[in-house]
Kinemage of the C-alpha trace (Angstrom):
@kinemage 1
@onewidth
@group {chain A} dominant
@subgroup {mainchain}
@vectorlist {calphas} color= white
{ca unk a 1} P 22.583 -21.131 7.601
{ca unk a 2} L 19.708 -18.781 5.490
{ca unk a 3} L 20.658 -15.316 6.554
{ca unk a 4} L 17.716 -13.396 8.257
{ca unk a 5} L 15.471 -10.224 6.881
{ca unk a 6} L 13.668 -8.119 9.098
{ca unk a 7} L 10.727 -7.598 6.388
{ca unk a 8} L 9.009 -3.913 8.542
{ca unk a 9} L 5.489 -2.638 6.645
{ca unk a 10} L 4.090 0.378 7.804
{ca unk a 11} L 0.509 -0.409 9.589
{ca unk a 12} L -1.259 2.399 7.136
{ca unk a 13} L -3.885 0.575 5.553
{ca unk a 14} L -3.109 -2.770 4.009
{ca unk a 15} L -1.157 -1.456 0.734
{ca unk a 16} L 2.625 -1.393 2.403
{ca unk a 17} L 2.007 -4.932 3.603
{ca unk a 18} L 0.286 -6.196 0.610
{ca unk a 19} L 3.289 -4.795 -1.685
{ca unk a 20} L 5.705 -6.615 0.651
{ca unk a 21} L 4.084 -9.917 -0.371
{ca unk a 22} L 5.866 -10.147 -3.835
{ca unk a 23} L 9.105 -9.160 -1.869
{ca unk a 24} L 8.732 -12.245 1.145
{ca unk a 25} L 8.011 -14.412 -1.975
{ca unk a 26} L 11.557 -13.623 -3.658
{ca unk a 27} L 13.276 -14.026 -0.221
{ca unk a 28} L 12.059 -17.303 0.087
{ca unk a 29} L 12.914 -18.131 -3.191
{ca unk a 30} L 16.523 -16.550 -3.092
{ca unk a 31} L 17.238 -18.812 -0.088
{ca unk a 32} L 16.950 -15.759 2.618
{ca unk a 33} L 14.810 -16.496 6.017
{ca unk a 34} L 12.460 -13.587 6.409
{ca unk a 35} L 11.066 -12.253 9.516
{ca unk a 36} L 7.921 -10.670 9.782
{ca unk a 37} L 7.887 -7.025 11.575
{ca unk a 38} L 4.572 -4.872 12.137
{ca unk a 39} L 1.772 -4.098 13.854
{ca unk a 40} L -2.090 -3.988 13.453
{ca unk a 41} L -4.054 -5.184 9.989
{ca unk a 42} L -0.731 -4.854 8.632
{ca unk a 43} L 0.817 -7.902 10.871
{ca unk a 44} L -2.737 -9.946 11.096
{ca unk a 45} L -2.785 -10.081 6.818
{ca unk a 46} L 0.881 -11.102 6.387
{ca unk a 47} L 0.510 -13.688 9.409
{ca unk a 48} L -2.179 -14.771 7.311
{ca unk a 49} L -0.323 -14.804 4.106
{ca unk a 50} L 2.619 -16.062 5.420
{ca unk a 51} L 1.719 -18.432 8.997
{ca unk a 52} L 4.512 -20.637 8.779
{ca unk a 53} L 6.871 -17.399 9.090
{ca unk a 54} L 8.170 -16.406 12.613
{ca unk a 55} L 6.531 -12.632 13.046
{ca unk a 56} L 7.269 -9.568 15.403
{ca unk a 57} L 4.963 -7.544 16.575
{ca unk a 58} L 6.789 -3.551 16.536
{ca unk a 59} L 5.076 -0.582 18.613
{ca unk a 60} L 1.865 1.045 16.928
{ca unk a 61} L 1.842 4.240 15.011
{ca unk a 62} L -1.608 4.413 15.919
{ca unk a 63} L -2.589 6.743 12.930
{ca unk a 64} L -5.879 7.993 12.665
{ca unk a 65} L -7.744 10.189 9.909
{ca unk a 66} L -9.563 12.998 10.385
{ca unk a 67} L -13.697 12.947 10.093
{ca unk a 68} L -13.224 15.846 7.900
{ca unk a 69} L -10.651 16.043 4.980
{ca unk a 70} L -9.645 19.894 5.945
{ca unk a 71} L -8.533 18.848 9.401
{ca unk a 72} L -6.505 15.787 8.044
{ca unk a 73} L -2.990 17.941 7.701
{ca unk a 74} L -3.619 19.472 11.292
{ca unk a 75} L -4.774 15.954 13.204
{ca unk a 76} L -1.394 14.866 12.010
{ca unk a 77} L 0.511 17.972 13.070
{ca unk a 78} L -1.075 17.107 16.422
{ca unk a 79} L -0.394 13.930 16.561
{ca unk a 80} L 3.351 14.336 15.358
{ca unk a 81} L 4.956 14.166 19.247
{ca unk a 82} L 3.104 10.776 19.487
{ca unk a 83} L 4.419 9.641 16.448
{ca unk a 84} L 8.189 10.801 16.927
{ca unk a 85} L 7.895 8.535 20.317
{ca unk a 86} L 6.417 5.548 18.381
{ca unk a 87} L 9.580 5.452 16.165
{ca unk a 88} L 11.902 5.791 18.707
{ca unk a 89} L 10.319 3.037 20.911
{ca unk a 90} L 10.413 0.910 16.888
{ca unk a 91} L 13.958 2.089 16.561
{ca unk a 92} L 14.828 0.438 20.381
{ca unk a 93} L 12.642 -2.469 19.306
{ca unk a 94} L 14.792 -2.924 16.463
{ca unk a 95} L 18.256 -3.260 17.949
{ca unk a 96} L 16.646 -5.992 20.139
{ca unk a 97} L 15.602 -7.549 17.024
{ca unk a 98} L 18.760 -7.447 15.379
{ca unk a 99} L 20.865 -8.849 17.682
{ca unk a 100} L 18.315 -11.649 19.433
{ca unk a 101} L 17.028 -12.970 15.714
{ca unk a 102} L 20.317 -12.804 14.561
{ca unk a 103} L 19.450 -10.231 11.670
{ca unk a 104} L 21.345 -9.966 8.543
{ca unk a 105} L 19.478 -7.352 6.351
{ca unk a 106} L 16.656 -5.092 7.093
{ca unk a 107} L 13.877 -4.140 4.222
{ca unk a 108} L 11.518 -1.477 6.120
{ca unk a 109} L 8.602 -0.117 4.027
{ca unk a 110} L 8.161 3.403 5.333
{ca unk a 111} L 8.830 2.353 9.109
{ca unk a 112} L 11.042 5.374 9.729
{ca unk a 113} L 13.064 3.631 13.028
{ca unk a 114} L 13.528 0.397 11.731
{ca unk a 115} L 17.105 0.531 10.654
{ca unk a 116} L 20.077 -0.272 12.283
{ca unk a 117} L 24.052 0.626 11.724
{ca unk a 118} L 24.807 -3.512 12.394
{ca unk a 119} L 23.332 -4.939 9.219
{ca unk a 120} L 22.656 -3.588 5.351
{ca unk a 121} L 19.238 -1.731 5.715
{ca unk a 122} L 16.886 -0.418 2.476
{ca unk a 123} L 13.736 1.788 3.412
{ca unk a 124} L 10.694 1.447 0.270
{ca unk a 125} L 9.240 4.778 -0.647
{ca unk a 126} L 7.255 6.017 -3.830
{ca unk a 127} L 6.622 9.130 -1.829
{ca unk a 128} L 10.495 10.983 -2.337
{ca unk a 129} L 8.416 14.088 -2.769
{ca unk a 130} L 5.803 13.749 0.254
{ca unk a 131} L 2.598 15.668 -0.186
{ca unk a 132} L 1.166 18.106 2.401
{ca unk a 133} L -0.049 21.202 0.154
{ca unk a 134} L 1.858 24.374 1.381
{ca unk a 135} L 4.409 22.746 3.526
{ca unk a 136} L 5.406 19.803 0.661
{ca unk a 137} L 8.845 21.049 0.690
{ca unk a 138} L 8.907 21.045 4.746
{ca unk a 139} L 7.567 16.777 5.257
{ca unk a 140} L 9.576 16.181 2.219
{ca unk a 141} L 12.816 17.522 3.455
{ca unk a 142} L 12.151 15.520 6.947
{ca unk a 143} L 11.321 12.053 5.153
{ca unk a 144} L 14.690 12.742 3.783
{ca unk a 145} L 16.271 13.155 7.157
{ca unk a 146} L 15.080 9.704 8.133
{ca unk a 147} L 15.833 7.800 4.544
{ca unk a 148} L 19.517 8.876 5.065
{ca unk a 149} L 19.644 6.731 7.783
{ca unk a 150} L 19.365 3.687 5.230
{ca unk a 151} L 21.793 2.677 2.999
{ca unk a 152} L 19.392 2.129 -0.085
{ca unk a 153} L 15.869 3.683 -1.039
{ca unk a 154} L 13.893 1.671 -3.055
{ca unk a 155} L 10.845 3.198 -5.390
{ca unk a 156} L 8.638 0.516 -6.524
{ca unk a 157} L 8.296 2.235 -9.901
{ca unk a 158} L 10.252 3.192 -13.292
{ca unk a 159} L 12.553 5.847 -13.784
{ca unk a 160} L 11.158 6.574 -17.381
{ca unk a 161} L 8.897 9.347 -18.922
{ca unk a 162} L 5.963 6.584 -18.156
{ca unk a 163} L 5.409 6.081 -14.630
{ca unk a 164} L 2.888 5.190 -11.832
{ca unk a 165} L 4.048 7.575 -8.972
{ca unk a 166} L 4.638 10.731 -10.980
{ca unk a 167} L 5.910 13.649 -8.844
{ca unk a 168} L 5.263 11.771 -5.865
{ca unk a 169} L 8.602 9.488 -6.919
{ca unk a 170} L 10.382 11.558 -9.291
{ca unk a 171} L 12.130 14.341 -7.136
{ca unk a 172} L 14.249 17.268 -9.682
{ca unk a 173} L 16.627 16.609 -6.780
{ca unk a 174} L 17.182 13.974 -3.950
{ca unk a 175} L 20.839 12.929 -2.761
{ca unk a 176} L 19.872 10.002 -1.580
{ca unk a 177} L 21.072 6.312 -2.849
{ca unk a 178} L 18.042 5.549 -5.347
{ca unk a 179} L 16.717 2.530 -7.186
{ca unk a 180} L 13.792 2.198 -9.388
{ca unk a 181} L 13.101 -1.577 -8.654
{ca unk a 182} L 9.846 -2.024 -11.216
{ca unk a 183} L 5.858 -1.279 -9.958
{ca unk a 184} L 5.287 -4.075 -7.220
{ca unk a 185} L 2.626 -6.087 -6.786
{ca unk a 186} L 1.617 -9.569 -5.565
{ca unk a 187} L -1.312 -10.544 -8.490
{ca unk a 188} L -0.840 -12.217 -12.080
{ca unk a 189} L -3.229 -11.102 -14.947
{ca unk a 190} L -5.597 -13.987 -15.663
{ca unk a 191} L -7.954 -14.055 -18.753
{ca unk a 192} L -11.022 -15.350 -17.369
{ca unk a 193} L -15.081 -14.360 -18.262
{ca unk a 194} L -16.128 -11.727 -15.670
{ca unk a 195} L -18.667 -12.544 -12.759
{ca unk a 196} L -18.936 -9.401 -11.002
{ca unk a 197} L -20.184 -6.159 -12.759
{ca unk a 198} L -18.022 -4.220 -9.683
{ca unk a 199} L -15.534 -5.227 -6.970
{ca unk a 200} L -15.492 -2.906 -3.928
{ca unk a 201} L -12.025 -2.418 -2.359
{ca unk a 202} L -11.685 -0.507 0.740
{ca unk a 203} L -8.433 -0.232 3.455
{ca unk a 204} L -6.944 2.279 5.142
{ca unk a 205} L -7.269 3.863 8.879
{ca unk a 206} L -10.165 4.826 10.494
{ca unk a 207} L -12.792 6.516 10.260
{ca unk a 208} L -12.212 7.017 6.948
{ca unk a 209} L -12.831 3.207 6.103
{ca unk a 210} L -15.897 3.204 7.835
{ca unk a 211} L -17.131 6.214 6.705
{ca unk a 212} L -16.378 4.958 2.656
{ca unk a 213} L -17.846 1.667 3.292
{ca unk a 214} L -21.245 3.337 4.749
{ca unk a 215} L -21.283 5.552 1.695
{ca unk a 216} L -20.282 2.960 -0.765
{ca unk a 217} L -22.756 0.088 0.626
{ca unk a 218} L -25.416 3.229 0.294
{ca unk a 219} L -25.177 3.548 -3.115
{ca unk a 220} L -24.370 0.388 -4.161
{ca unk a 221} L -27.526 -1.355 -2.099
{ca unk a 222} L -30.252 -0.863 -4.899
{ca unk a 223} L -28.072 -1.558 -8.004
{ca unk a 224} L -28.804 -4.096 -10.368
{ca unk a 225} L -25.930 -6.446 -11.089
{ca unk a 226} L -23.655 -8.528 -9.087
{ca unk a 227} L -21.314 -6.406 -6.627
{ca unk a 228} L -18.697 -7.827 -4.442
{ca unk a 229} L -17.972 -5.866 -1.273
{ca unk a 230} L -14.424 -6.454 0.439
{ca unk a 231} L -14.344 -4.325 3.720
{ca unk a 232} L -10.662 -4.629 4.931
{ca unk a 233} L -11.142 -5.268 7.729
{ca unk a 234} L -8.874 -7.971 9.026
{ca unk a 235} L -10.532 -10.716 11.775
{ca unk a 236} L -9.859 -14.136 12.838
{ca unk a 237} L -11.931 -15.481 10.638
{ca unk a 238} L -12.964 -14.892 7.189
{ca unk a 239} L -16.820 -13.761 7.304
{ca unk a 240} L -19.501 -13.764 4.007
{ca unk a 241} L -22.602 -12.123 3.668
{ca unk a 242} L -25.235 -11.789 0.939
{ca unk a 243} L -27.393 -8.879 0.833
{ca unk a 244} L -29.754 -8.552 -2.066
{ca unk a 245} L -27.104 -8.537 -4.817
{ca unk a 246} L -24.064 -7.706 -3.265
{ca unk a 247} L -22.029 -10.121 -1.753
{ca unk a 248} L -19.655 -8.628 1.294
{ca unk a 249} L -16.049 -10.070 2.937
{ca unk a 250} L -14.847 -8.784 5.767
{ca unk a 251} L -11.427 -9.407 3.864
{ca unk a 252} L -9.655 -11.453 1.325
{ca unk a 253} L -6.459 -13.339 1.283
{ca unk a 254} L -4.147 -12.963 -1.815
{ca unk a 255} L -5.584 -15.901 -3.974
{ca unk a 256} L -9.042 -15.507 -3.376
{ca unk a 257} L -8.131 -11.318 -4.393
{ca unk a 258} L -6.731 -12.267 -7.358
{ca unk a 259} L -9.416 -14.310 -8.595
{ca unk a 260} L -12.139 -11.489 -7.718
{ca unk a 261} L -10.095 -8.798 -9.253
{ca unk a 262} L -9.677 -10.612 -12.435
{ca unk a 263} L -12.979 -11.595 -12.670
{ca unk a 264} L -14.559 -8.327 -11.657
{ca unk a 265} L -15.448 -5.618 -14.686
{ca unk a 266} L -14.511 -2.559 -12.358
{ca unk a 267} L -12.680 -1.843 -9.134
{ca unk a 268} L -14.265 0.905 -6.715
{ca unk a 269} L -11.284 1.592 -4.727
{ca unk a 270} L -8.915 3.758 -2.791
{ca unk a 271} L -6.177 5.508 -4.821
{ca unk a 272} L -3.434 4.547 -2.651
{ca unk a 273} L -0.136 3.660 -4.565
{ca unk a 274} L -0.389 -0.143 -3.897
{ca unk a 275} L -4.032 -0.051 -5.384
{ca unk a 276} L -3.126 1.568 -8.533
{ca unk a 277} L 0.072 -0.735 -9.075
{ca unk a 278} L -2.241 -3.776 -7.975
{ca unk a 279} L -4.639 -2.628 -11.116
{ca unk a 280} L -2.045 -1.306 -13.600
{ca unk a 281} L -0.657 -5.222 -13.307
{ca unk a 282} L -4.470 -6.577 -13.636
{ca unk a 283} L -5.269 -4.003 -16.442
{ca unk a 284} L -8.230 -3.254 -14.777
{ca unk a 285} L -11.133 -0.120 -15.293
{ca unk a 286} L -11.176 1.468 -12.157
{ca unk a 287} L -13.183 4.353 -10.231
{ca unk a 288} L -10.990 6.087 -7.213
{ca unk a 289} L -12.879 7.695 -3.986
{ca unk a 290} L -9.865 9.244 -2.710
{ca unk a 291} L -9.227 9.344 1.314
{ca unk a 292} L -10.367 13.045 2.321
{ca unk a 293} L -7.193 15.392 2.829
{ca unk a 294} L -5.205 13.107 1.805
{ca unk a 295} L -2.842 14.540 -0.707
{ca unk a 296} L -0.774 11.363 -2.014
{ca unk a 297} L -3.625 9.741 -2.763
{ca unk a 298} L -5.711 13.097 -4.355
{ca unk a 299} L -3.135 13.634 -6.450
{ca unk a 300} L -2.493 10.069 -7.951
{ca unk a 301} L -6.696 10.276 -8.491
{ca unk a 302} L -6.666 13.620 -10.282
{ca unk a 303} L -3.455 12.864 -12.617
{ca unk a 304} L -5.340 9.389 -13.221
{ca unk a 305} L -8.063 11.311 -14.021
{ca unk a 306} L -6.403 13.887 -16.320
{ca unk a 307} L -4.624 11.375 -18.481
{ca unk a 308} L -7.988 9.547 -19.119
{ca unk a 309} L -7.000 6.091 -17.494
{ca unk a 310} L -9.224 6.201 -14.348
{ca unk a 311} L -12.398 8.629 -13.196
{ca unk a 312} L -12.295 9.771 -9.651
{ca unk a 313} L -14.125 12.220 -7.373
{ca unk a 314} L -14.331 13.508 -3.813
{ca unk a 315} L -15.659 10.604 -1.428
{ca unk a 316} L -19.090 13.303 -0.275
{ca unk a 317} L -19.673 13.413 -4.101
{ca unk a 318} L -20.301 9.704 -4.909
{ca unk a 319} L -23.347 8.465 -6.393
{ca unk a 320} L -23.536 5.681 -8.051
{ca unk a 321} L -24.274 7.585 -11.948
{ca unk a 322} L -20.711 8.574 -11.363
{ca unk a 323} L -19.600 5.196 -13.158
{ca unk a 324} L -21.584 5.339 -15.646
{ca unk a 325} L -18.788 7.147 -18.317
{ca unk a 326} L -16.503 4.860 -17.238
{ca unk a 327} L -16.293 3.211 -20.947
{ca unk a 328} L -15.205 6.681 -21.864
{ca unk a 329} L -11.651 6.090 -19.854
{ca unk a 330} L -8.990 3.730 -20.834
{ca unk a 331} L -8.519 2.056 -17.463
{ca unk a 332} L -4.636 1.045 -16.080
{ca unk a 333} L -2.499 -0.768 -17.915
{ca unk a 334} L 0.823 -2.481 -16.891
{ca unk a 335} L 4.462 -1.739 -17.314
{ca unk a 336} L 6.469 -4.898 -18.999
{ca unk a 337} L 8.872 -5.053 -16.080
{ca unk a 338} L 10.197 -7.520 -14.106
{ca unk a 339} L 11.375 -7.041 -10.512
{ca unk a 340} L 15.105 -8.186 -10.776
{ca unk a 341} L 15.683 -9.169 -7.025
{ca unk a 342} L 18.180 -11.075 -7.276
{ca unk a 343} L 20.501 -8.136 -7.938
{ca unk a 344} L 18.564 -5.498 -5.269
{ca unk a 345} L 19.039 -8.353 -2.447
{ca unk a 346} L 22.793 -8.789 -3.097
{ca unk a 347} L 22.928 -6.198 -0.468
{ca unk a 348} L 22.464 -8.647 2.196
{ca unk a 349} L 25.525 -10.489 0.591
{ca unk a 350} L 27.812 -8.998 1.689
{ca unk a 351} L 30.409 -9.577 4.962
């Protein structure tokens, strides 16, 4: 009988599901049975990705940005005694799970109560040092407190000089079990002629998608060349529109992704971790609105920035003459590393 893996992406944006992908894949290959665990977007795309697998739906974070970046680190402040209740009623949900799916291993990405003392559990992290300006060394010493609850923590990064994650994944100190399992990401470079003179990617909670994609679609509405416009926003149904010279998805399933990616001169995008692995793989030229107040993802934009690789600026400073120096940065590039999962999932070996 294929032993069972709760598979648990956070539902913050689409990047913790979307780096799962690759991870499902190996599972399947390695002769494991996963099971699908999340809620939201997160749940709808890897239902999508992956319909023949059974899926779980877990209680909702229900994160939501601030309209304004300087009241992101107090929104979630205030909404901390919702959150602590969401991962207890996740950490319940998941000792149901366990024993009524018959659960042999649990792989959580960043789901802080799905772990259990029954079976082998890993939690996925490239945030060991977690970002909040003044108070970093307060949210990073209580991420810690819930990682110990997990047997392994997996980075999806390198442990050399040349990284992705930076700071964010290379702590001077952290106790914890470690692995550096390799950047992770579901696409494979293709050499192909591009089509599209720039591929729009946006994701994350609201209303900070809404309020990108507004801005974005502003700018973007009167230029030139060929644009593709992916909203992330995840429906029934797959939707296309053409408007002047821009042609806009609601969303995009893996393949279809891939192909526009590789086939699209530069990526307007988020610069949430999954993004810049996603890119790094695709060796693509990039431009990075980061989410307002976010610090994760305004760091990774201004050390992008710094080391020439990828221009960036503050999502109420877009215009669209912002890309126009992009020739004058060398874009991401990707690590030659290969994911060795066989050895990470001999966890779930043993008796």
């Amino acid at each position: 009988m294929k032993k069972r893996i709760l598979v648990a992406p956070l539902n913050w944006g689409l990047g913790h599901a979307t780096r799962c992908i690759p991870i499902i894949n190996a599972l399947l290959e390695l002769n494991f049975e996963p099971i699908i665990a999340s809620d939201g977007v997160a749940l709808t795309l890897l239902q999508k990705e992956f319909p023949k697998l059974s899926s779980i739906e877990l209680p909702s974070y229900n994160i939501t940005y601030a309209k304004k970046g300087k009241n992101f680190k107090f929104k979630l402040i205030k909404d901390a005694p919702k959150l602590l209740n969401a991962i207890k009623s996740e950490k319940k949900a998941t000792k149901d799970i366990v024993i009524n799916h018959n659960i042999s291993g649990i792989i959580s990405d960043n789901r802080l109560g799905v772990y259990s003392k029954k079976v082998p559990t890993v939690f996925i992290t490239h945030q060991l040092n977690v970002l909040s300006g003044n108070t970093t060394w307060l949210s990073t010493k209580m991420h810690e407190k819930f990682i110990k609850k997990f047997d392994e923590c997996w980075v999806p990064d390198t442990d050399a000089d040349i990284n992705l994650s930076s700071k964010l994944g290379h702590p001077d100190d952290f106790k914890i079990p470690t692995k550096y399992i390799g950047p992770l990401s579901r696409f494979e470079k293709q050499t192909v002629k591009p089509v599209n003179k720039i591929l729009v990617l946006i994701s994350g909670p609201e209303p900070q998608r809404t309020l990108l994609e507004e801005k974005l679609f502003w700018e973007l509405k009167n230029y030139p060349e060929k644009v593709v416009f992916v909203k992330g926003v995840m429906e029934k149904k797959q939707v296309v529109e053409v408007i002047g010279n821009i042609t806009v998805y609601n969303f995009m399933t893996s393949k279809l992704l891939e192909k526009t990616i590789n086939e699209s001169e530069l990526v307007i995008s988020r610069s949430g971790y999954t993004t810049v692995m996603d890119l790094a793989k695709l060796n693509k030229k990039a431009f990075f609105v980061p989410t307002p107040g976010q610090f994760e993802q305004e760091y990774l934009a201004k050390q992008l920035t710094q080391l020439n690789l990828v221009p960036s600026c503050k999502q109420d400073d877009f215009t669209i003459t912002k890309i126009e120096d992009i020739d004058n940065f060398e874009g991401l590039k990707a690590f030659d590393f290969k994911v060795n999962f066989k050895t990470l999932f001999s966890l779930f070996e043993r008796e």
